[in-house]
MDTraj code that builds the backbone (N, CA, C; nanometers):
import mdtraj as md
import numpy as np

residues = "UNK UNK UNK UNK UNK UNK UNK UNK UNK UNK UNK UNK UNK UNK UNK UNK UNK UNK UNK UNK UNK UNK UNK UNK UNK UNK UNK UNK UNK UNK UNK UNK UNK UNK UNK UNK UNK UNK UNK UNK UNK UNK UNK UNK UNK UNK UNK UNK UNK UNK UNK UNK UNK UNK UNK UNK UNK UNK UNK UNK UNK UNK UNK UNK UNK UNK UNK UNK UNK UNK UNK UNK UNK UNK UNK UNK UNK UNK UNK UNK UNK UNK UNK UNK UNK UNK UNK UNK UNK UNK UNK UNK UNK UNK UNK UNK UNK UNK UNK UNK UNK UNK UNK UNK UNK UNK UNK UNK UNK UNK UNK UNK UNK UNK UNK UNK UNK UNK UNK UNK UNK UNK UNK UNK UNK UNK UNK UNK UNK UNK UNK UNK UNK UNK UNK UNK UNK UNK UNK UNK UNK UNK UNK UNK UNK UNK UNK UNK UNK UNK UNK UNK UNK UNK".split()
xyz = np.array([
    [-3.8999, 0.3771, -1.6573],
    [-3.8528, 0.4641, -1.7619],
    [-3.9272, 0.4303, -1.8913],
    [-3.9644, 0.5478, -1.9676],
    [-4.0323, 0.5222, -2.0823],
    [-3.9264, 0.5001, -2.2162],
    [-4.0313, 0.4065, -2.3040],
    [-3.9367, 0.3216, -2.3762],
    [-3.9151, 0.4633, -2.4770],
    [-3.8179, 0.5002, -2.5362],
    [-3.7909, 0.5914, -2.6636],
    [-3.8461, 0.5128, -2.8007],
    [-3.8811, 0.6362, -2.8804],
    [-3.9669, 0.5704, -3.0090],
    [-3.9062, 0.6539, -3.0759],
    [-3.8036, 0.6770, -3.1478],
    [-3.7080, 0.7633, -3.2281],
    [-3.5781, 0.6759, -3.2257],
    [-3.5128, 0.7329, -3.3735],
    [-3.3487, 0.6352, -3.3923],
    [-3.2639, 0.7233, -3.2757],
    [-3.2992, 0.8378, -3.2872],
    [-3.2156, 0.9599, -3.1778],
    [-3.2215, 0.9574, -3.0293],
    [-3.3566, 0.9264, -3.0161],
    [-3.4039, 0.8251, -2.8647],
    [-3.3359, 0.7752, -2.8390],
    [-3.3369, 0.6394, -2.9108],
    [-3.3151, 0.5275, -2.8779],
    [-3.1532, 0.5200, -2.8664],
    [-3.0561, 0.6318, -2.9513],
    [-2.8907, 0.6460, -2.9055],
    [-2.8965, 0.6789, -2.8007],
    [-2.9785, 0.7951, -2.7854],
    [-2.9579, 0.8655, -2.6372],
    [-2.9547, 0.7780, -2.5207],
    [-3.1106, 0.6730, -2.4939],
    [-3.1288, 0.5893, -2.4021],
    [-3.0172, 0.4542, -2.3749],
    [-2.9437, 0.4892, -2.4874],
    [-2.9054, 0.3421, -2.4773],
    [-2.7527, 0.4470, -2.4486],
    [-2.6906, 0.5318, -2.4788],
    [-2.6424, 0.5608, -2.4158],
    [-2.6138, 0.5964, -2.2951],
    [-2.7159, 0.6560, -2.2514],
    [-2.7415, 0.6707, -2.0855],
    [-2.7409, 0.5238, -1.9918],
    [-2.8052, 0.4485, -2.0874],
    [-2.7511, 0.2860, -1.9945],
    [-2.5979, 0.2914, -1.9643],
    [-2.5389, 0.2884, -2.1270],
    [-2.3841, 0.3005, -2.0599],
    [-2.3493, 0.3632, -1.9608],
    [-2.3763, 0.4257, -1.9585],
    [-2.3218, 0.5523, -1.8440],
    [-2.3064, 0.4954, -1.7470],
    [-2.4410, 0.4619, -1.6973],
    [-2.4738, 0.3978, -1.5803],
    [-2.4275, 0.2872, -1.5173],
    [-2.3774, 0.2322, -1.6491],
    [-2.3196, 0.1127, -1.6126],
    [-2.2173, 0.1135, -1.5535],
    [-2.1137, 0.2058, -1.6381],
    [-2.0088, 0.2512, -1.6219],
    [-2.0052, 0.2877, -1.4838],
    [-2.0791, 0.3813, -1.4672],
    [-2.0577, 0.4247, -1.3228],
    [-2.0783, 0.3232, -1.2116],
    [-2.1535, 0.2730, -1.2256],
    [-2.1878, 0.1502, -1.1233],
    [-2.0457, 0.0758, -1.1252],
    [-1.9981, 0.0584, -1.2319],
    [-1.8413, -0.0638, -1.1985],
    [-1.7232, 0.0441, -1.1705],
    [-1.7214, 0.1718, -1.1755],
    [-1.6438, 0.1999, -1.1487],
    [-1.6710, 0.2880, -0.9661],
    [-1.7631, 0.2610, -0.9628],
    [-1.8462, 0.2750, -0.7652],
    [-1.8013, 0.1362, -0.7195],
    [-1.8426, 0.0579, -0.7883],
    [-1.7985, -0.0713, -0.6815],
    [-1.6142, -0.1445, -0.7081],
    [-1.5491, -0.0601, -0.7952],
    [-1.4291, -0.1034, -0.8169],
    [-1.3797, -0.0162, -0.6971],
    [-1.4126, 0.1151, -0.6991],
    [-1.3270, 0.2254, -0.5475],
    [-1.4044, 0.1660, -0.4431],
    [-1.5157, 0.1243, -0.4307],
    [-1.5511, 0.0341, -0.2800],
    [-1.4762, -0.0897, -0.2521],
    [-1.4635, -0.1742, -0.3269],
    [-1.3512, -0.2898, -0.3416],
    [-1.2212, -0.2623, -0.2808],
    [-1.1533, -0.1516, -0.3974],
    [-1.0841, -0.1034, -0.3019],
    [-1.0270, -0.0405, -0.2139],
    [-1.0866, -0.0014, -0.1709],
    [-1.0934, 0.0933, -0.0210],
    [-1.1257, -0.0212, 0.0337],
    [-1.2202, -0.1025, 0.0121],
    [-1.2011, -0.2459, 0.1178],
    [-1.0738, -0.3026, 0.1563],
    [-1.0286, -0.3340, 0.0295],
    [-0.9040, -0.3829, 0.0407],
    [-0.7726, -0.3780, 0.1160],
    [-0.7597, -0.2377, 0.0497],
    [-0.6813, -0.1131, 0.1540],
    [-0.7151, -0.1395, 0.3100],
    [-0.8227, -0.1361, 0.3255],
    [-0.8413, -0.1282, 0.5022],
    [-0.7704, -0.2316, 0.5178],
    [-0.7698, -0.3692, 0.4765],
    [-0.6907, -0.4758, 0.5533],
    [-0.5517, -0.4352, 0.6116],
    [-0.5317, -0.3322, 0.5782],
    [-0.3945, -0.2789, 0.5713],
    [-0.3554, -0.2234, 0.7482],
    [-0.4856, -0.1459, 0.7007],
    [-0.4712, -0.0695, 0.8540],
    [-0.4417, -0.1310, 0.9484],
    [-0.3738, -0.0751, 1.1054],
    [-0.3642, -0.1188, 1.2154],
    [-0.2390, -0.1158, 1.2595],
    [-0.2230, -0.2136, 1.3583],
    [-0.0516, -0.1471, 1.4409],
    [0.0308, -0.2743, 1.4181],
    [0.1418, -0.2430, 1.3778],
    [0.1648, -0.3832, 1.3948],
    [0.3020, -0.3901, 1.5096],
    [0.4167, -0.4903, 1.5472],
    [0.4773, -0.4621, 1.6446],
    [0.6194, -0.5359, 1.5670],
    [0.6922, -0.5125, 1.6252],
    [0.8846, -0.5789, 1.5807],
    [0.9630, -0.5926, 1.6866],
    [0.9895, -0.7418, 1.6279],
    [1.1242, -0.7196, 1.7786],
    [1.2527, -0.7517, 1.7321],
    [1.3525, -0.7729, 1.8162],
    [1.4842, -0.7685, 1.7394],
    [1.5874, -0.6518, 1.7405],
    [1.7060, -0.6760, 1.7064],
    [1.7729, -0.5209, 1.7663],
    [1.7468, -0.4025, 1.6436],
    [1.7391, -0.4439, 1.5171],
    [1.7179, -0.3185, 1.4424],
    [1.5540, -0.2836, 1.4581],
    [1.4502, -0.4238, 1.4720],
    [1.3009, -0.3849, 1.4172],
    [1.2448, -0.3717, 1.5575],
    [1.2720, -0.3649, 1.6361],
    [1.2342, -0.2797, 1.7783],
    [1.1563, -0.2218, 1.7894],
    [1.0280, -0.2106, 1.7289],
    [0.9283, -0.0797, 1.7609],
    [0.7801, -0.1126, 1.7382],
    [0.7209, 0.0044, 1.6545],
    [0.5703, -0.0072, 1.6215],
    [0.5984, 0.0629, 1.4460],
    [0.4598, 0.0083, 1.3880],
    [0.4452, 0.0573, 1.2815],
    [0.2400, 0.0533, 1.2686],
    [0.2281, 0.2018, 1.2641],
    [0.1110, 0.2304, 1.2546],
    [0.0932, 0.2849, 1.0870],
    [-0.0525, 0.2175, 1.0449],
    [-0.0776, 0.2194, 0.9452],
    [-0.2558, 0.2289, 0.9240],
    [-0.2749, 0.3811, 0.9193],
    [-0.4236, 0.4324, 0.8655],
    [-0.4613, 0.4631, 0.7411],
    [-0.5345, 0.5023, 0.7602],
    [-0.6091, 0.5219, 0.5962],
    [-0.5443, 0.6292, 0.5797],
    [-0.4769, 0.7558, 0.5970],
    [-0.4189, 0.8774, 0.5272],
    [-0.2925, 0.9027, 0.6226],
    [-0.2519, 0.7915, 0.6687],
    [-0.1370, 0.8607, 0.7689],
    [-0.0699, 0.7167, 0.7611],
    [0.0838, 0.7493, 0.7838],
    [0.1934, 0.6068, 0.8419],
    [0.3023, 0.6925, 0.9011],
    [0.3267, 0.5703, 1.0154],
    [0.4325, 0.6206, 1.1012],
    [0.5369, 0.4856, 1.1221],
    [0.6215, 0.5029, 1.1292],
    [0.7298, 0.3206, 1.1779],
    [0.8474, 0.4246, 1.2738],
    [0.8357, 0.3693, 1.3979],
    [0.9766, 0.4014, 1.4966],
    [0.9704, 0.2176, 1.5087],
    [1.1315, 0.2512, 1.5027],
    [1.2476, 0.1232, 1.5272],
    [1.3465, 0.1846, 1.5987],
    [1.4024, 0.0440, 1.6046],
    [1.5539, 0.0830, 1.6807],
    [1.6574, 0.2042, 1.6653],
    [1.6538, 0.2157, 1.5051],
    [1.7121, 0.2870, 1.4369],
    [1.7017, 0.3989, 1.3773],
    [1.5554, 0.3464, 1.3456],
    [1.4822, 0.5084, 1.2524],
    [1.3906, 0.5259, 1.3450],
    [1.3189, 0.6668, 1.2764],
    [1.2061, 0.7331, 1.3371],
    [1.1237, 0.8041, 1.2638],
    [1.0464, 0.7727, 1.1905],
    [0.9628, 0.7870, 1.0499],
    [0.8293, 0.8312, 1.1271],
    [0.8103, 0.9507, 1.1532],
    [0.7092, 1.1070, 1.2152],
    [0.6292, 1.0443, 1.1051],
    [0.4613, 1.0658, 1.1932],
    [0.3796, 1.0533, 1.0890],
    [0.3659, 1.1528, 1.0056],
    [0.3048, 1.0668, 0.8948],
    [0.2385, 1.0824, 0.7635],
    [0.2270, 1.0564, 0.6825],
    [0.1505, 1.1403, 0.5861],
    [0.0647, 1.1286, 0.4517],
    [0.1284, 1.0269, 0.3955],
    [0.1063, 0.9107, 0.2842],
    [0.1427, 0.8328, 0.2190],
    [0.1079, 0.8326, 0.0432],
    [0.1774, 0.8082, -0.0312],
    [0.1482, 0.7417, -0.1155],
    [0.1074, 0.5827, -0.1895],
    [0.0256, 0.4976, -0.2086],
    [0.0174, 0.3834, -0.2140],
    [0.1011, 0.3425, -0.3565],
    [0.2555, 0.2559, -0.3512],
    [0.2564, 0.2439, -0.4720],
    [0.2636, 0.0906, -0.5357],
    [0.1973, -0.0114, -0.4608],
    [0.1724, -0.1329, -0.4818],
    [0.0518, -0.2139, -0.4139],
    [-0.0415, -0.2888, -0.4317],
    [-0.1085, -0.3596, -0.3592],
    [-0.1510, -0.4620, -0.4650],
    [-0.1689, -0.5651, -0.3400],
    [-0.2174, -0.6667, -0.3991],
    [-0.3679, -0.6952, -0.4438],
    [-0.4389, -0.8089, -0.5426],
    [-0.5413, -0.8091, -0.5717],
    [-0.6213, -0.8061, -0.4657],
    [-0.7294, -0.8363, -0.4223],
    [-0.8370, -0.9393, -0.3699],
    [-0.8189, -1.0776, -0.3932],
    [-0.8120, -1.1604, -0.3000],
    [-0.7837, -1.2813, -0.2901],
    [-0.6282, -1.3095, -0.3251],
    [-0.5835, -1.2236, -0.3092],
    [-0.3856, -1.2618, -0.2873],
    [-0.3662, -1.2314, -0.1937],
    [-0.2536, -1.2724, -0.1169],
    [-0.2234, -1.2819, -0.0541],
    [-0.1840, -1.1034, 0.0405],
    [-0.1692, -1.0674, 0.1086],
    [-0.1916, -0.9206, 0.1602],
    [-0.0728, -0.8882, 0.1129],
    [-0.0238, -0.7248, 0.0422],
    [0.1183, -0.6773, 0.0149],
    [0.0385, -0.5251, -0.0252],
    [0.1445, -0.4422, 0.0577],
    [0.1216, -0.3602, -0.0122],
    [0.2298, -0.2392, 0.0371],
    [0.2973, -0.1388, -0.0368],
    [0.4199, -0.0777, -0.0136],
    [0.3096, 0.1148, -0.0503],
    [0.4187, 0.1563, 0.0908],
    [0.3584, 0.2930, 0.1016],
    [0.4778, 0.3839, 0.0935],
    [0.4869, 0.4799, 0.0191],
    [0.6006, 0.6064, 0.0490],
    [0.5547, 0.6900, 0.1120],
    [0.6580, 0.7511, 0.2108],
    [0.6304, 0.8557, 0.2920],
    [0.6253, 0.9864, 0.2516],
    [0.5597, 1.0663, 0.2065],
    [0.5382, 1.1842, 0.1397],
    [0.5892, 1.2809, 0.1749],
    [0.6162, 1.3273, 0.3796],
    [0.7328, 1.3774, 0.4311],
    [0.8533, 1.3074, 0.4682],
    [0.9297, 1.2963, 0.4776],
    [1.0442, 1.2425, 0.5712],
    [1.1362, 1.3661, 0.6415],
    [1.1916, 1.3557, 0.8211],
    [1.2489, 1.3915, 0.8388],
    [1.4023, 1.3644, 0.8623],
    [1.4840, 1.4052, 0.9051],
    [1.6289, 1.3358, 0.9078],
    [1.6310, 1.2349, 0.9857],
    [1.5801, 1.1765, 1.0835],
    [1.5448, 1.0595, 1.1650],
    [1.5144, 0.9587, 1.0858],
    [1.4260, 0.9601, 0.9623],
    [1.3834, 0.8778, 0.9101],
    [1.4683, 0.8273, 0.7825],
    [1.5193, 0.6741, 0.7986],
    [1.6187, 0.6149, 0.6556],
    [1.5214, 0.5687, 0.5716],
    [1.4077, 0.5592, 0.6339],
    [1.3317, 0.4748, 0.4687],
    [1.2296, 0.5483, 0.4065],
    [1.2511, 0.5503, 0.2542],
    [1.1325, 0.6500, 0.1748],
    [1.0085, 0.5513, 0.1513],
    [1.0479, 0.4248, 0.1114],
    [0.9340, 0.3371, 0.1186],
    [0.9258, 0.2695, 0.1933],
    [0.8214, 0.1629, 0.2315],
    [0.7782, 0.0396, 0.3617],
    [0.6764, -0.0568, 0.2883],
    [0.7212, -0.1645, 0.2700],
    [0.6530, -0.2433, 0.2201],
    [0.6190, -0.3668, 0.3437],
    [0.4573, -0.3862, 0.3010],
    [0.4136, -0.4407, 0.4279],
    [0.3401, -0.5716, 0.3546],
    [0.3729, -0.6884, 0.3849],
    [0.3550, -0.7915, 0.3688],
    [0.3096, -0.8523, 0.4435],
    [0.1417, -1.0023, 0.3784],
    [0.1510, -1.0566, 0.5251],
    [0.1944, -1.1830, 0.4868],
    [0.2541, -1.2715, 0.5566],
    [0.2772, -1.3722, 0.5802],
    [0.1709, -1.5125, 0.6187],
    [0.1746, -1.5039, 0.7343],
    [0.0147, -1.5812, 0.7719],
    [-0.0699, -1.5376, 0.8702],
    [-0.1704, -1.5531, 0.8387],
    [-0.2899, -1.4899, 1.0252],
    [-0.1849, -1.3278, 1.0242],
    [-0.1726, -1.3222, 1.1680],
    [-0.1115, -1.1876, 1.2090],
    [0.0517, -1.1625, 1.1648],
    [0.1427, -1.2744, 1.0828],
    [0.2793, -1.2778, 1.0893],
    [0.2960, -1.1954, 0.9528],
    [0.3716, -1.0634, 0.9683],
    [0.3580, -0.9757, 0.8264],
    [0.5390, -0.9567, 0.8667],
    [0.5934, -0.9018, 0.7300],
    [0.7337, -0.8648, 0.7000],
    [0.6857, -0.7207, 0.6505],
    [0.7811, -0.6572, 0.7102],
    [0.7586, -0.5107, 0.6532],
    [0.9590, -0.4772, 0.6065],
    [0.9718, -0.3834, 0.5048],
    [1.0833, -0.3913, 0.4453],
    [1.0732, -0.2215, 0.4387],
    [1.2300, -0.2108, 0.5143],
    [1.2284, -0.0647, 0.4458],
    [1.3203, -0.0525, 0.3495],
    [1.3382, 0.0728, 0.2505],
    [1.3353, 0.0811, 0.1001],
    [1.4760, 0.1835, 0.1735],
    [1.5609, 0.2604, 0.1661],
    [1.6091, 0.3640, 0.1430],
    [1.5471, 0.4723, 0.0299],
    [1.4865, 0.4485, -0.0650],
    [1.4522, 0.5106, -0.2148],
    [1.3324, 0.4653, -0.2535],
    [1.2890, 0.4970, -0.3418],
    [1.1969, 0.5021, -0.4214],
    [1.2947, 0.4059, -0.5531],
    [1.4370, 0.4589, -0.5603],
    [1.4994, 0.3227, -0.6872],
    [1.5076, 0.2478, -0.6276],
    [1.5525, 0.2341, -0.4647],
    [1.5655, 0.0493, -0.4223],
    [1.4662, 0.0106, -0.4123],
    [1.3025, 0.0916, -0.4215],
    [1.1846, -0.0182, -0.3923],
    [1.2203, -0.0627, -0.5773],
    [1.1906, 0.0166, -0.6381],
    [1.1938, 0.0105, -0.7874],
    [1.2942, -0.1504, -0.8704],
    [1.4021, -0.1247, -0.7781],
    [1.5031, -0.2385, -0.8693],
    [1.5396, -0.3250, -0.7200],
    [1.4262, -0.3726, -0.6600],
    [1.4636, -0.4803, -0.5156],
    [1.4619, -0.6164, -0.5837],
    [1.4143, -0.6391, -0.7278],
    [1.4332, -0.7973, -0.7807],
    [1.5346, -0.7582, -0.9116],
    [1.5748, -0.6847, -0.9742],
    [1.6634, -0.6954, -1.0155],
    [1.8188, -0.7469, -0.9598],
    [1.9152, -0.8154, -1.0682],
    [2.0090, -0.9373, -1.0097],
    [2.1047, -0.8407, -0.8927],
    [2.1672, -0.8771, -0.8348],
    [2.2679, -0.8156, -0.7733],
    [2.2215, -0.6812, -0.6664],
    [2.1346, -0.6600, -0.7186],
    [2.0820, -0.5143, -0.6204],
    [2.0082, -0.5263, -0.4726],
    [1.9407, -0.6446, -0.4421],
    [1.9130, -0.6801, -0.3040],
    [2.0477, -0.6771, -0.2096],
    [2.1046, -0.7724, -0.2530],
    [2.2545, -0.8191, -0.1365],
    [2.3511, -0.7677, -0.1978],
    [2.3494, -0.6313, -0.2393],
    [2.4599, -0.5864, -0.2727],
    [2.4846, -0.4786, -0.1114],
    [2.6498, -0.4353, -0.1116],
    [2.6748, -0.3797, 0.0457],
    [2.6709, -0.2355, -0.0010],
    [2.6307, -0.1763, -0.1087],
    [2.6310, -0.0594, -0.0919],
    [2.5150, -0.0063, -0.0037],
    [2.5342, 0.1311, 0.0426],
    [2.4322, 0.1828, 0.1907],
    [2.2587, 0.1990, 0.0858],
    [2.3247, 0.2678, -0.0169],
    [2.1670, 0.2928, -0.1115],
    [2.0854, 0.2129, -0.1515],
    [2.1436, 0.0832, -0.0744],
    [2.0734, -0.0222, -0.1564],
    [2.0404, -0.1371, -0.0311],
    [2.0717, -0.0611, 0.1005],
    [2.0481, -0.1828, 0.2016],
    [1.8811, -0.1181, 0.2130],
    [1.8578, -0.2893, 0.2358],
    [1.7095, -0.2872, 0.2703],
    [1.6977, -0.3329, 0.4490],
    [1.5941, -0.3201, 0.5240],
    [1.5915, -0.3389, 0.6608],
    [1.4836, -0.4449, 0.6341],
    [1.4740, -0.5631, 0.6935],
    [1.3487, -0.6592, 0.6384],
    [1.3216, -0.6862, 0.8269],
    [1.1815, -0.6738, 0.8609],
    [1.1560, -0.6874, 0.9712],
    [1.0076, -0.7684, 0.9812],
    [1.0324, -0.8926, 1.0684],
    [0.8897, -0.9691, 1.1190],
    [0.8546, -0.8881, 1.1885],
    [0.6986, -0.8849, 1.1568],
    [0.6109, -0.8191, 1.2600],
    [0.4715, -0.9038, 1.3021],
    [0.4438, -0.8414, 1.3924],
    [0.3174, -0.8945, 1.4463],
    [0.1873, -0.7912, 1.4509],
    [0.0475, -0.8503, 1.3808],
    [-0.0363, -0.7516, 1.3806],
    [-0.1522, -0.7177, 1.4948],
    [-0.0974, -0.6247, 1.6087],
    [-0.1924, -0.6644, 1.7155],
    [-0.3506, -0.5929, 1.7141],
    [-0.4461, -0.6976, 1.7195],
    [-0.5573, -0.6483, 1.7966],
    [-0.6067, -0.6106, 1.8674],
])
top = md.Topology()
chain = top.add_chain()
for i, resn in enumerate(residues, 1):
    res = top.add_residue(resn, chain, resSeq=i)
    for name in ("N", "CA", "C"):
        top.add_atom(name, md.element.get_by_symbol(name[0]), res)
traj = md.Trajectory(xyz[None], top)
């Protein structure tokens, strides 16, 4: 690139660096994470009398059958994840739900190697207020959470 020899140039060029720059960190911030995200993907399994099932998890689709529920795939919203280099977490809402299905959110946690906890939400307020005092172990129905070990198979 030729060097600019003008004060007007030389904004322009040096603006256009920005740009570029810009764009470059914000290309490798959505490659990052979309990396990230993928860790996500895959099947994982539950046992136990309520977590009984499978929970599949793709890049534009989630599905969880259990004992209890039956959460039909689909579309998701992502509304938590963790950094790079933390530990794996990340909670998805279901964008449809049918009457089969009790949980609006699923938060998927890993634990260690393949051992992940996945949690279902009733709401979008019980994912919202799950560490506020009293609202985890409280017995009302709007506020029970389902907490299930899973296993992530290959």
């Amino acid at each position: 690139m030729r060097k600019p020899e003008t004060r007007s140039a030389i904004r322009a060029y040096d603006m256009n660096l920005v740009r570029r720059c810009l764009l470059a960190l914000t290309c490798s911030a959505a490659v990052a994470s979309a990396a990230h995200a993928h860790t996500f993907t895959g099947k994982f399994t539950g046992t136990g009398r309520a977590c009984n099932g499978m929970l599949h998890v793709h890049s534009q689709i989630i599905e969880w059958r259990s004992s209890f529920s039956r959460c039909a795939r689909s579309s998701y919203e992502v509304l938590d994840m963790s950094r790079p280099g933390e530990p794996g977490r990340m909670a998805f809402r279901f964008k449809t739900r049918g009457a089969q299905c009790l949980y609006d959110v699923v938060a998927l946690e890993q634990v260690d190697g393949t051992d992940w906890t996945a949690d279902g939400y009733p709401s979008l307020e019980a994912y919202r207020k799950k560490d506020a005092p009293g609202w985890r172990d409280s017995p009302l129905p709007a506020r029970l959470v389902l907490e299930c070990p899973m296993t992530q198979l290959r």
